[in-house]
N, C-alpha and C positions, 0 to 999 in steps of 0.2 A: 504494500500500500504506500502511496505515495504521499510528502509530508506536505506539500505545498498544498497553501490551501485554496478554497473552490470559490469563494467569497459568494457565499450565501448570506451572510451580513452586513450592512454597513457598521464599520468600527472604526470610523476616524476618529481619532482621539484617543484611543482605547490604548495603555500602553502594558497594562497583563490580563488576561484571560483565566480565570479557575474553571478549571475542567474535575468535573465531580463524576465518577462512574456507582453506577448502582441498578443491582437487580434483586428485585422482589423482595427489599426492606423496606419498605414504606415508613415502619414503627422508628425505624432507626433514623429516617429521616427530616421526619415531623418532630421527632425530640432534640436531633440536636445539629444536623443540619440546614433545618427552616430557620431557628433562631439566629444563628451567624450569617445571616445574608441578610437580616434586614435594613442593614446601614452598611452599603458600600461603599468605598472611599472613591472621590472622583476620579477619572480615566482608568477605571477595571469593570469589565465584565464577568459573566458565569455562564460559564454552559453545562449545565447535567445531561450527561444522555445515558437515557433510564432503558435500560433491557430487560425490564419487568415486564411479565405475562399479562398483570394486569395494569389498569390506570390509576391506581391511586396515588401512588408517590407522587405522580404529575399532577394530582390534583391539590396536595401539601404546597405545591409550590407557583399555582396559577395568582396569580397579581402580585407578586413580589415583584418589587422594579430594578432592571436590570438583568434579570434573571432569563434566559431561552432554555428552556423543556426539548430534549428530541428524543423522542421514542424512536427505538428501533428492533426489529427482530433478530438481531447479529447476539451471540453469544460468548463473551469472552473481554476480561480488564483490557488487553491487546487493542482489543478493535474497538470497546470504547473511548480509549486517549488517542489511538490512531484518529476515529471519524473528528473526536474533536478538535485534533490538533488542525486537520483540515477544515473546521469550519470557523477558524478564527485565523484572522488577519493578523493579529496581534502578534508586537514582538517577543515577549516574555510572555511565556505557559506555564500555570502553575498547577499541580496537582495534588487531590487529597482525594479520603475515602468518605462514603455515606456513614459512619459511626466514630468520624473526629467533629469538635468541634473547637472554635478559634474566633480571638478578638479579630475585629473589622480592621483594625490595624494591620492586621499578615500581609496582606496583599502590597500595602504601599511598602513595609519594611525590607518585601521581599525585592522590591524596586529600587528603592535608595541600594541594596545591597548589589545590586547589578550593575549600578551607577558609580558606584566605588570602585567594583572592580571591573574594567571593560574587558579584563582577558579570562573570566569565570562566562561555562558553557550552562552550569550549572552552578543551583544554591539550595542547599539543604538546610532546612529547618532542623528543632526537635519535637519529641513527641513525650506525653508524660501520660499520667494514668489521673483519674479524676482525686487521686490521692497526692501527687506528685510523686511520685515515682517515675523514674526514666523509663521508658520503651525499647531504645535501640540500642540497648544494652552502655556501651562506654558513656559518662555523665558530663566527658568536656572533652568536644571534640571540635570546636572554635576553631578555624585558618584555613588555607590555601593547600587547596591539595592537588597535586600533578601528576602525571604518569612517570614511574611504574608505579603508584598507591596505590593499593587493592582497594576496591568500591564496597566491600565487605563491613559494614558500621559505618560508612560515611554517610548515610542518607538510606530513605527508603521511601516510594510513592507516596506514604499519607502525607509526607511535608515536603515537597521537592517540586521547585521551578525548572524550567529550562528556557533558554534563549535558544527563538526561533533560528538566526546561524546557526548554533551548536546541533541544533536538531537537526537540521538540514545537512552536514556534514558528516553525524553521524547515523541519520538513517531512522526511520520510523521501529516505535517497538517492534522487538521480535515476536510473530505469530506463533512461535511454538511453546512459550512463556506466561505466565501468569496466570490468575485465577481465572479457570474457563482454558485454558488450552493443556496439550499434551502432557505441558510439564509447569504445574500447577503454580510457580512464584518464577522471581527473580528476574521478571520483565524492568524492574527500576533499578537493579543494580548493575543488568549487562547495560542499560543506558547511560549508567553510570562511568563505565569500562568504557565504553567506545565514545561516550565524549572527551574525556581524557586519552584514549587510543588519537583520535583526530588531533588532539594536538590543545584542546580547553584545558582552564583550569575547573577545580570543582570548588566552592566558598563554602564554609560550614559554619552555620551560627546557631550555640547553642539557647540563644534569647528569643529567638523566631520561633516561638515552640505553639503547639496543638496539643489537642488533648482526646485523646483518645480511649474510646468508653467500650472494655473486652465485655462482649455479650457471651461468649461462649465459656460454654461447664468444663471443665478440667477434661476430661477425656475428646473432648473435641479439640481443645490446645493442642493435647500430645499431636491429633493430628494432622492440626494445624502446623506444629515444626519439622512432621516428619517430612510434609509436603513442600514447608519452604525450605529444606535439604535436599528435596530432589529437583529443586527449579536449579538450587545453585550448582547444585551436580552438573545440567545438563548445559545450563549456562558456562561452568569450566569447561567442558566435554568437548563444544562448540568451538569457541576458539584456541583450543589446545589442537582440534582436528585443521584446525586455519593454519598452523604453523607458530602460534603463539606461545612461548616458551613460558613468557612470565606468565600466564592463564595457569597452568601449569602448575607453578611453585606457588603462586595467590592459593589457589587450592589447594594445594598439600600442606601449605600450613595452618591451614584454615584446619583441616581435617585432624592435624594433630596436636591443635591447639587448643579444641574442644574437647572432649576426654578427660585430658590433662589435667587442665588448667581450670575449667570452668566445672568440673565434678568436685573436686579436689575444693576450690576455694566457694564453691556455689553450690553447695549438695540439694539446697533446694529445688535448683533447677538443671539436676543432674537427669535427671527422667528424661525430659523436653531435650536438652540440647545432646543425650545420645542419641535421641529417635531424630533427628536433624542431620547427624555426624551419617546416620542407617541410611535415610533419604537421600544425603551426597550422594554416598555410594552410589543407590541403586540409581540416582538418575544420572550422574556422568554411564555406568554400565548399558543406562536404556538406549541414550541419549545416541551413542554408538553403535551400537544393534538395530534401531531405527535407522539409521542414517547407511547404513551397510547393507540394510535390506533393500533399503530404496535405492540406491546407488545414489546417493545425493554428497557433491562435495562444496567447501565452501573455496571463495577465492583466497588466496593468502594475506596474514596479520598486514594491513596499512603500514606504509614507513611511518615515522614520528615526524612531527610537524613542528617547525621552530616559532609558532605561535611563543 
């Protein structure tokens, strides 16, 4: 899918776009993402495109101003930031999930942060729990990050902008990625990787934060990280089959730094992050067995770019 977009809006003025993906949560929408849109800051838009079965979610958010509703019948995180990244003109795209929400403030703070740094493809927020607990595991990860940094804790969809450049250089999400495709996560961190592959830097500010409200019962968690271990699996798998050497080593120590390190000092959340370390595995193993069956190859790792 291609990133350029088709300009089904006029958005002159507009200098970020929040692209919201959501299917068949309406409950989660009405609670806590209809509230954070009712005061948007001037020149940002929003666009949700709901891949819900049915119509109600779009009904939560009929006369909010600012605000464009697109139902579609497509299936998958992928194709809802792909269709939106195409139907905004906008130069900065920012993205989060139907179960964060966030002061009216994000959007400009995400802008000033893009204005300071012209050579960042990307900017990452953080995420906290309605307690204040961190999200994304590390609690300060504030600066400039360049290749070869692994995209591994730098950032992740519910609080992540990107400059349309950076997008356009590196390429629309990957279809075989995130919730709804083959291989169930890890569509915002290979975006991650290939803006920094192109030659971006990545900005991380841990004061840009969201908040993020976990609906799911403990056994749905565990499943939850065994499946975002098989997106990153297949995510390394990918450009390792590119020719990508550091993909590669990002991965192996990713794999043996969880066990270790995060059993050992985290026994809380030893459960979760072995079924994560399980899910590596099996999705780098799928991820190549797939790809062998099909006969399908990638072109090789881009050179580095003196951006």
């Amino acid at each position: 899918m291609s990133v350029d977009p088709v300009d089904l809006r006029d958005e002159r003025g507009t200098r970020i776009t929040l692209c919201i993906a959501t299917r068949n949560r309406p409950e989660l929408v009405e609670r806590h993402v209809v509230p954070s849109l009712r005061r948007l800051p001037a020149g940002s838009s929003v666009l949700v495109v709901d891949q819900s079965t049915a119509p109600t979610t779009a009904e939560h958010l009929d006369g909010l101003d600012g605000i464009v509703c697109v139902r579609t019948g497509g299936v998958g995180l992928f194709q809802a930031r792909n269709l939106a990244t195409r139907m905004t003109t906008a130069p900065l795209l920012a993205f989060t999930d139907d179960d964060v929400s966030f002061e009216p403030s994000l959007l400009d703070r995400l802008v000033a942060l893009f204005d300071t740094y012209p050579e960042a493809g990307a900017v990452c927020g953080s995420a906290v729990t309605p307690s204040g607990q961190p999200v994304l595991g590390a609690a300060e990860r504030s600066g400039i990050y360049r290749w070869p940094t692994s995209p591994f804790g730098l950032g992740a969809g519910l609080n992540m902008a990107l400059r349309r450049e950076a997008l356009i250089a590196a390429g629309p999400f990957d279809e075989e990625l995130g919730a709804g495709a083959r291989f169930p996560a890890a569509e915002d961190t290979d975006m991650l990787y290939r803006v920094m592959r192109a030659g971006w830097s990545v900005a991380c500010c841990d004061d840009v934060t969201v908040t993020h409200h976990d609906w799911r019962r403990r056994r749905e968690l565990l499943r939850l990280h065994y499946r975002y271990g098989v997106g990153v699996g297949a995510q390394t798998a990918k450009h390792v089959t590119a020719g990508d050497r550091e993909a590669l080593w990002m991965g192996l120590r990713l794999q043996l730094h969880l066990p270790r390190t995060l059993l050992l000092l985290r026994p809380r959340y030893g459960l979760r992050h072995l079924l994560f370390s399980a899910g590596m595995a099996a999705g780098f193993i799928g991820w190549r067995r797939t790809h062998k069956r099909l006969g399908t190859t990638l072109p090789p790792a881009a050179a580095d770019s003196n951006r």
